[in-house]
Structure formats: structure tokens, C-alpha cells
C-alpha positions as CSV (number, residue, x, y, z in Angstrom):
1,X,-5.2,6.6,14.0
2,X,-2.5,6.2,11.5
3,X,-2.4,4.7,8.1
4,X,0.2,1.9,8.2
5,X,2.0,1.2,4.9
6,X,3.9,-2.2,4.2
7,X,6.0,-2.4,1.4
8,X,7.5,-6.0,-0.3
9,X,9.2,-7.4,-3.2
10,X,7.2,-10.4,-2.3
11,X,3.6,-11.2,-3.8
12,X,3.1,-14.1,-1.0
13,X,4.5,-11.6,1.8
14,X,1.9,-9.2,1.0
15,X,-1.3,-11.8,0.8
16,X,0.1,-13.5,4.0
17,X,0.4,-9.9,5.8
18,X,-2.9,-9.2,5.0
19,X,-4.4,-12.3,5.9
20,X,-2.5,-12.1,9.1
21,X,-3.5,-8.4,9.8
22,X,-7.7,-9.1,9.0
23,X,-7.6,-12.6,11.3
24,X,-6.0,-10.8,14.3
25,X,-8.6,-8.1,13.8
26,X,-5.6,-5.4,13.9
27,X,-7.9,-3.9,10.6
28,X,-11.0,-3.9,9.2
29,X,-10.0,-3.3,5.7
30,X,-6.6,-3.6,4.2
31,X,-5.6,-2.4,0.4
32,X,-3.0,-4.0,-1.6
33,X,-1.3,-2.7,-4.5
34,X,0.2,-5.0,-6.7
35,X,3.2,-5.5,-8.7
36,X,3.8,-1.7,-8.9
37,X,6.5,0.2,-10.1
38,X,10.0,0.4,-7.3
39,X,12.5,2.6,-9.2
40,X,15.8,2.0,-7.1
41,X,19.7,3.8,-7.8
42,X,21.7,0.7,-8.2
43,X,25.4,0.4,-6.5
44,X,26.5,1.4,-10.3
45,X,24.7,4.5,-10.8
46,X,22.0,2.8,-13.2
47,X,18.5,3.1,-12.2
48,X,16.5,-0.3,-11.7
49,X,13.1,-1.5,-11.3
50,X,11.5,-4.1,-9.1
51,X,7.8,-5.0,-8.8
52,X,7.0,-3.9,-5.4
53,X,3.8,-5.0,-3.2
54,X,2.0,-2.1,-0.9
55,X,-0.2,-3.5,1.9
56,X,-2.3,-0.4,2.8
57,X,-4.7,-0.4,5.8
58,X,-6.3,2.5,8.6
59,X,-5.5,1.3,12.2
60,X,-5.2,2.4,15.9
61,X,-1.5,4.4,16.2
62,X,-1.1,2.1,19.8
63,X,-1.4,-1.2,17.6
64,X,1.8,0.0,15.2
65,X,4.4,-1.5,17.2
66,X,2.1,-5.0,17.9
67,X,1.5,-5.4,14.3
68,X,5.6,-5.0,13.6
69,X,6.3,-7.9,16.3
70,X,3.4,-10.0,15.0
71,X,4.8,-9.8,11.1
72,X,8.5,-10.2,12.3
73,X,7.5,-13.3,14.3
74,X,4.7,-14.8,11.6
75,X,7.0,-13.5,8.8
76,X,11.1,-13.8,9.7
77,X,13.8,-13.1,7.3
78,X,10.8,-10.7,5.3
79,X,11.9,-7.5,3.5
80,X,9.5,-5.2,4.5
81,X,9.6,-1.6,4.4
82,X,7.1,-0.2,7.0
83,X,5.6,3.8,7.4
84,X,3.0,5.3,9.6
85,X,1.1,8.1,8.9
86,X,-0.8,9.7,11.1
87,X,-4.9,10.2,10.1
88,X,-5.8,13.8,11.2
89,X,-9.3,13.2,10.1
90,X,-11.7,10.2,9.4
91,X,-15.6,10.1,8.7
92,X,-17.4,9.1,11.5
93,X,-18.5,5.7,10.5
94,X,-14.8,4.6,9.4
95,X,-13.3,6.1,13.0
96,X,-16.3,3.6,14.8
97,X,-14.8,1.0,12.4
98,X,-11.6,1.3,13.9
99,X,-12.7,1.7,17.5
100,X,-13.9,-1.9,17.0
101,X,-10.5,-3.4,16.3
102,X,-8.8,-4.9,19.4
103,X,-7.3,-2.7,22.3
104,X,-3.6,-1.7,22.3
């Protein structure tokens, strides 16, 4: 299992991934963070700040590179930043939850 991370300067990228991610049953629950804090270095040495969307969710480690294709093809030209980590451990009931989702 990993825990697959999606980052976005865009509100409606995030709510559109997360539709997209519940409806193909890829996840059975996904977390969004909104509008939180991106501190950047800017080209002239200044630091910045952007709002920044995290789309959080638990999935199966063989669906990482599906649910990449699916939000590049649903969601061209997006800015997203993606990370998987991996889930060493998981309560029973939430690893049965993700044995549901569909195969790899």
C-alpha cells in the first residue's frame, strides 16, 4: 500500500482529482487540504507564497502508475506534484478497505 500525495496550485484540479480518484474506485477515502501554505525561493532570491491544494488518499502501490495516466489524460496541461509513500503498517479493517479497490 502506499499513501499517494497530489499537490496543486489549483482548487478545481484538486476537487476534480478527487472526484476522479473515488468514481474509478482507485480509493476509498481521499483527504484534501486546502489552500495551505507553499513557501517557494523565487528566481530573485525572495521567498514567495502560493496557496497550494494536497489531495491525500491510502491506495494499492500497483495502482500508482494507473492513477498518474488517468489524471494526465482526464487532467492535461495540470501542475501536479505527485509522491508515494509506502504504508508499512495499516489496521486491519482499513488494509480490507483497500483490498476492495479494483485490481492493478
Amino acid at each position: 500500500m502506499i499513501l499517494f500525495n497530489l499537490l496543486t496550485l489549483s482548487a478545481d484540479h484538486a476537487h476534480r482529482a478527487t472526484q476522479l480518484v473515488l468514481t474509478e474506485h482507485l480509493a476509498t477515502d481521499v483527504f484534501v487540504d486546502e489552500a495551505i501554505d507553499n513557501y517557494c525561493l523565487r528566481p530573485d532570491g525572495t521567498i514567495g507564497t502560493q496557496p497550494l491544494y494536497r489531495v491525500l488518499f491510502l491506495t494499492k502501490a500497483l495502482l500508482c502508475r494507473r492513477i498518474e495516466e488517468l489524471l494526465q489524460a482526464r487532467l492535461p496541461g495540470n501542475d501536479f506534484r505527485i509522491y508515494a509513500t509506502p504504508v508499512t503498517h495499516v489496521n486491519e479493517a482499513e488494509a480490507d478497505r483497500v483490498r476492495q479497490l479494483q485490481s492493478a
